[in-house]
C-alpha positions in Angstrom: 0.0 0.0 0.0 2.6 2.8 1.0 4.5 1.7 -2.6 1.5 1.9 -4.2 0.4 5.7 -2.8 4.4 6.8 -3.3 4.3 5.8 -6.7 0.6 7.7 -7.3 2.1 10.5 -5.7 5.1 10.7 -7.6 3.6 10.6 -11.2 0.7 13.1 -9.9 3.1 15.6 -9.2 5.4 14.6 -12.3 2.2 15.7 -14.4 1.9 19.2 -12.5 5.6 20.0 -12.7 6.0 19.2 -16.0 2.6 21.0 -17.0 4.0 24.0 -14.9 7.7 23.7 -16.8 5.8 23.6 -20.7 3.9 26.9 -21.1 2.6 26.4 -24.3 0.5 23.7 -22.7 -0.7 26.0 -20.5 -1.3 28.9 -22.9 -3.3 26.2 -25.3 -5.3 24.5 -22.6 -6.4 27.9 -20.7 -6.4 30.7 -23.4 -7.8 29.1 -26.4 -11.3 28.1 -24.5 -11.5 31.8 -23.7 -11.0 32.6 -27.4 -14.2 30.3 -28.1 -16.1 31.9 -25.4 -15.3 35.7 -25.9 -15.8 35.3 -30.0 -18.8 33.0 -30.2 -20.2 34.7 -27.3 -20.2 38.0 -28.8 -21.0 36.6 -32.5 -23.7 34.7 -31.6 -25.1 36.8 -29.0 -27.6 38.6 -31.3 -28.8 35.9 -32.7 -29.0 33.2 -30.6 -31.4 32.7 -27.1 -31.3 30.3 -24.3 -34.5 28.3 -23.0 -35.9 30.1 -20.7 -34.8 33.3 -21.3 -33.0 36.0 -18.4 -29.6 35.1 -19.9 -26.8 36.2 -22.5 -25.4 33.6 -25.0 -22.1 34.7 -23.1 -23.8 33.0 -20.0 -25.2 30.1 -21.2 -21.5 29.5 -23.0 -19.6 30.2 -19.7 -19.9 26.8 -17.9 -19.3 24.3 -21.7 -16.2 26.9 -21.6 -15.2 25.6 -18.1 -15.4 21.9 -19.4 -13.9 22.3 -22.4 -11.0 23.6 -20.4 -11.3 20.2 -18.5 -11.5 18.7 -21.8 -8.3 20.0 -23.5 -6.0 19.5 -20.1 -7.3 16.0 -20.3 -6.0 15.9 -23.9 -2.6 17.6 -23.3 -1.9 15.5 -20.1 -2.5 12.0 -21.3 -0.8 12.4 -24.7 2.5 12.5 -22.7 2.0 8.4 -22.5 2.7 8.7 -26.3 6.0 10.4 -25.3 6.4 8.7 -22.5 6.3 4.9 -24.2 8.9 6.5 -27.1 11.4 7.6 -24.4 11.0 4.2 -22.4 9.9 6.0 -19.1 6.5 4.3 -19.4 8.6 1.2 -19.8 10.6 1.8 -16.4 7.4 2.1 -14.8 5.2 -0.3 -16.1 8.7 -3.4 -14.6 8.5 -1.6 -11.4 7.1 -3.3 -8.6 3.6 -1.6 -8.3 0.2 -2.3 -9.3 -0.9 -1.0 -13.0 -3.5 0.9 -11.1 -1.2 3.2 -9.0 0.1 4.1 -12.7 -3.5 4.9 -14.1 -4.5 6.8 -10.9 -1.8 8.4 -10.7 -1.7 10.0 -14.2 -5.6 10.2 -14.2 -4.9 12.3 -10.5 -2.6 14.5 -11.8 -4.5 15.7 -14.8 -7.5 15.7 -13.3 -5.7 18.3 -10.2 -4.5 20.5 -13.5 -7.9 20.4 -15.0 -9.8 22.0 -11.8 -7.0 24.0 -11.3 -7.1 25.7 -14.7 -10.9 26.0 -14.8 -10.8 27.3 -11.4 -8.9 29.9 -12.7 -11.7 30.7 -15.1 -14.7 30.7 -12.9 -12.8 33.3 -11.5 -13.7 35.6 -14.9 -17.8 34.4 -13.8 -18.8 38.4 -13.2 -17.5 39.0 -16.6 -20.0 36.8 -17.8 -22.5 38.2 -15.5 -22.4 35.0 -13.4 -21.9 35.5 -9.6 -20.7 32.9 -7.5 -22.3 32.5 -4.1 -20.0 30.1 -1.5 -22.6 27.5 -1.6 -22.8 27.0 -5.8 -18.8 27.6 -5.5 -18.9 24.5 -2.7 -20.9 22.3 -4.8 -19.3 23.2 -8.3 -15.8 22.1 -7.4 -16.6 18.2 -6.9 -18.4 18.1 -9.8 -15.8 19.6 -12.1 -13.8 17.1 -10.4 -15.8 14.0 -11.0 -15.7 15.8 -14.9 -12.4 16.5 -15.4 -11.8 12.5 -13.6 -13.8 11.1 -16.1 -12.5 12.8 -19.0 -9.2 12.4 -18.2 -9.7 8.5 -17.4 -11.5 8.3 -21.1 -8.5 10.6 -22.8 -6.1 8.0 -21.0 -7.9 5.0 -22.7 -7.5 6.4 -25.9 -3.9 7.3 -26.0 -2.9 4.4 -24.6 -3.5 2.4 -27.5 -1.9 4.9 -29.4 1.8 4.8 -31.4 1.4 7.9 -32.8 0.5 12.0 -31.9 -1.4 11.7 -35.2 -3.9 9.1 -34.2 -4.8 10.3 -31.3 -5.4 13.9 -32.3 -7.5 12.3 -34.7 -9.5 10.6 -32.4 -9.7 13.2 -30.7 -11.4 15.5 -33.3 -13.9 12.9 -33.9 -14.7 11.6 -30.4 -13.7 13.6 -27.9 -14.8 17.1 -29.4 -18.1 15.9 -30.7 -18.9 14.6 -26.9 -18.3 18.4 -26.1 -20.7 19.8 -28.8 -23.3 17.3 -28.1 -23.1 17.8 -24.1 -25.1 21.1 -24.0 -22.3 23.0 -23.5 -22.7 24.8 -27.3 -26.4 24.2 -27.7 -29.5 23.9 -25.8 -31.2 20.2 -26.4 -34.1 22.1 -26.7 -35.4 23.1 -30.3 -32.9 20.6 -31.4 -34.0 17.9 -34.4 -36.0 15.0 -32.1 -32.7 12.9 -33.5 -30.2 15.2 -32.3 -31.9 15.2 -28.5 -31.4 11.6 -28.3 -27.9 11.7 -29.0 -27.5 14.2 -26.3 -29.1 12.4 -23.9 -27.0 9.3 -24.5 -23.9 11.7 -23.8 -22.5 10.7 -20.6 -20.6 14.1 -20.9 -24.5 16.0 -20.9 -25.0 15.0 -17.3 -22.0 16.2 -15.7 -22.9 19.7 -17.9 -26.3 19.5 -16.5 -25.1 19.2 -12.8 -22.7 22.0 -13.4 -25.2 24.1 -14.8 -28.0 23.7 -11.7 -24.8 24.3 -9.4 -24.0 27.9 -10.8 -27.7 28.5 -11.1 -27.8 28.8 -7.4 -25.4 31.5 -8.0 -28.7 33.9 -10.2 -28.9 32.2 -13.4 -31.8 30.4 -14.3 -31.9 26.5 -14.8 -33.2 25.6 -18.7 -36.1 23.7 -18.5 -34.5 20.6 -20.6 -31.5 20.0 -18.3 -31.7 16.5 -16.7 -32.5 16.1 -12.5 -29.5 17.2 -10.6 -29.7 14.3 -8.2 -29.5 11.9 -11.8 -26.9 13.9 -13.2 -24.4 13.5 -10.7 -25.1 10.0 -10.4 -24.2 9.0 -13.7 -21.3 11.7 -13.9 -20.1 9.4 -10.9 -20.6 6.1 -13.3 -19.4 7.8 -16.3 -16.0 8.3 -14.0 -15.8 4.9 -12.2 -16.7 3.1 -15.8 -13.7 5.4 -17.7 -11.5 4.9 -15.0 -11.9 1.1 -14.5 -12.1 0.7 -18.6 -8.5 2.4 -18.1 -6.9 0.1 -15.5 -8.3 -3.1 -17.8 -6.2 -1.8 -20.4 -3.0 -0.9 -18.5 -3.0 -4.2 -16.6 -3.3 -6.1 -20.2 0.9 -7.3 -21.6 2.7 -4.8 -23.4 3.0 -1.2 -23.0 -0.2 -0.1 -25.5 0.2 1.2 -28.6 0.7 -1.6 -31.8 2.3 -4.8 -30.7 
């Protein structure tokens, strides 16, 4: 046990040091999602109106901003096993004598502690978006960005690490992980979508973890849309969504080799 937490430790805070040393990472994963929400926000603005009403577009974009900043520090952090396998670290730690799992947790931890980090660092900018954080939404909105940023980081983890290549899993990316993004709520209401499109949404696991976000900050002024799912459900399959991603992830770490192409 005390091998197994050193060496979860150790590659957690690996990830934030080496996050911290490479600042193009940090500039990608914090300013770009800023770009999205300042342009589209002010370009669709005029034309475009929540459910429900008593909002901006630059409000209803705010929170899918927040977890797309979970989403692209998920990207960035796990395609470093990609790097990792090619400079034979992964390979050091995969002969080592610890469980597969202290190695998934442990790079799972440490992007999911950058994740929350940066998107803490956005819901600071909240009044700019005329969004006002009261302690209570503020208590309840961490966890959850948490449980998001777990499972996304968990799912981002699977992916690369049957990956030989940068190329495929930017690739994947674009049509997996992006798409699960659009389709979450965090761009679009479900409501007024084609009856085809709502389904899809709905069987986004990433749509509940927006949802529960969403009726957090709404105890902060903003009004719930009348199509979001139940809080109470939303977290609870936010918390399945992580445990599945996470235990999906161990599976294929515990498997022979080191990923990527035998």
């Amino acid at each position: 046990m005390r091998r197994s937490f050193g060496a979860t430790r150790a590659l957690l805070n690996r990830e934030v040091v080496r996050f911290l040393r490479e600042r193009n990472r940090v500039f990608g994963a914090l300013v770009q999602p800023v770009f999205f929400w300042v342009l589209f926000g002010a370009g669709l603005g005029a034309s475009f109106r929540p459910p429900g009403g008593g909002e901006s577009y630059g409000q209803y974009l705010f929170p899918g901003t927040v977890v797309l900043i979970l989403l692209f520090t998920a990207i960035f952090s796990t395609i470093s096993l990609i790097e990792d396998r090619r400079e034979g670290f992964l390979q050091g730690v995969l002969v080592a004598p610890i469980p597969r799992s202290s190695l998934v947790l442990g790079k799972v931890l440490g992007g999911t502690v950058l994740a929350l980090l940066q998107g803490g660092l956005l819901m600071l900018l909240a009044p700019l978006a005329g969004i006002r954080y009261g302690v209570r939404a503020a208590l309840i909105s961490v966890p959850i960005l948490f449980l998001v940023a777990f499972a996304l980081t968990a799912l981002s983890f699977c992916i690369a690490w049957r990956m030989d290549s940068t190329q495929g899993f930017h690739a994947v990316m674009t049509v997996l992980l992006m798409p699960l993004w659009l389709l979450s709520g965090a761009f679009f209401p479900a409501e007024g979508a084609p009856a085809w499109l709502g389904i899809v949404m709905r069987a986004d696991p990433l749509t509940y973890g927006m949802a529960a976000y969403r009726h957090a900050l709404a105890l902060g002024g903003p009004a719930v849309p009348n199509d979001l799912p139940g809080f109470g459900a939303s977290i609870g399959i936010t918390v399945i969504f992580a445990v599945v991603c996470f235990a999906a992830a161990v599976v294929l770490a515990r498997r022979r080799g080191t990923g990527g192409r035998a």
